[in-house]
C-alpha positions in Angstrom: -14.2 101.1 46.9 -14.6 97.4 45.7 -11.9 94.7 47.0 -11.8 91.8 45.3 -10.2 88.9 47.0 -9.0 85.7 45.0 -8.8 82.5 46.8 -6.2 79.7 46.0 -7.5 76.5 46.5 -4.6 73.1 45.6 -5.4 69.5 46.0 -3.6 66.6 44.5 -5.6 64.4 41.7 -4.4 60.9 41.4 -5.3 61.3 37.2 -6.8 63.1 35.2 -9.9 62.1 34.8 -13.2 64.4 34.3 -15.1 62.4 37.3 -12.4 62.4 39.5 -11.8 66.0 38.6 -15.5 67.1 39.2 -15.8 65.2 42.5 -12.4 66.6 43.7 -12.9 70.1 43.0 -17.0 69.7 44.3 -15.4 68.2 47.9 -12.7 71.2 48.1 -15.4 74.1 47.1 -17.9 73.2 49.1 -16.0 74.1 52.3 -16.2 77.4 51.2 -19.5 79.6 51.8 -21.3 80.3 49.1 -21.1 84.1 48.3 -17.5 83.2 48.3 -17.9 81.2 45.5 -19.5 82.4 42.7 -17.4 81.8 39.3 -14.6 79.5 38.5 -12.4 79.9 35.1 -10.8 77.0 33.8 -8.4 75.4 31.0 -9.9 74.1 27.7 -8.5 70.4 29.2 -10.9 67.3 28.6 -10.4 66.6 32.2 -12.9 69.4 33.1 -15.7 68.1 30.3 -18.4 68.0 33.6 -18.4 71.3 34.1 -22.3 71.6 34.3 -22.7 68.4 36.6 -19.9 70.9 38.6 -21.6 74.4 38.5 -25.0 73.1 39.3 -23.7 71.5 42.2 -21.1 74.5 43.4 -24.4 77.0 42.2 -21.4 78.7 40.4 -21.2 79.8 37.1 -18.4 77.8 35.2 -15.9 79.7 32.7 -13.5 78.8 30.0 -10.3 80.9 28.3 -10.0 81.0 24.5 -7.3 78.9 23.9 -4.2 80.9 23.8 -5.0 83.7 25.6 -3.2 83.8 28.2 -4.5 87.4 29.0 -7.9 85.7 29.8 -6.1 83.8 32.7 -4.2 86.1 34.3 -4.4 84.3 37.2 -4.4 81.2 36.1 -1.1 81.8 34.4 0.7 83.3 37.5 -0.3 81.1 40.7 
């Protein structure tokens, strides 16, 4: 049996800029070990336009939802 565990993580960004995004998200993720991180899914926001510089420094594989489907973000949707 496979248990899949989601982990929240929530820190405040001053604006919502893509570099401060990227560096904030980068600093917060790379607390946690890395088989704990493998994928991230995100908005279709301009504030996440680094997503590469992000998922090669994270080694994660970056993710975006068609816009509006909110089935796609399940997650997203209800934290």
């Amino acid at each position: 049996m496979l248990r899949y565990r989601h982990y929240v993580v929530l820190q405040k960004v001053e604006s919502r800029k893509a570099n401060e995004v990227k560096d904030c998200i980068i600093k917060c993720l790379r607390k946690i070990p890395l088989k704990y991180r493998q994928t991230i899914t995100f908005d279709n926001g301009k504030e996440f336009s680094q997503h590469e510089v992000l998922s090669k420094a994270l080694k994660i594989k970056c993710y975006f939802a068609t816009p509006y489907a909110y089935l796609e973000r399940g997650l997203n949707e209800h934290q």
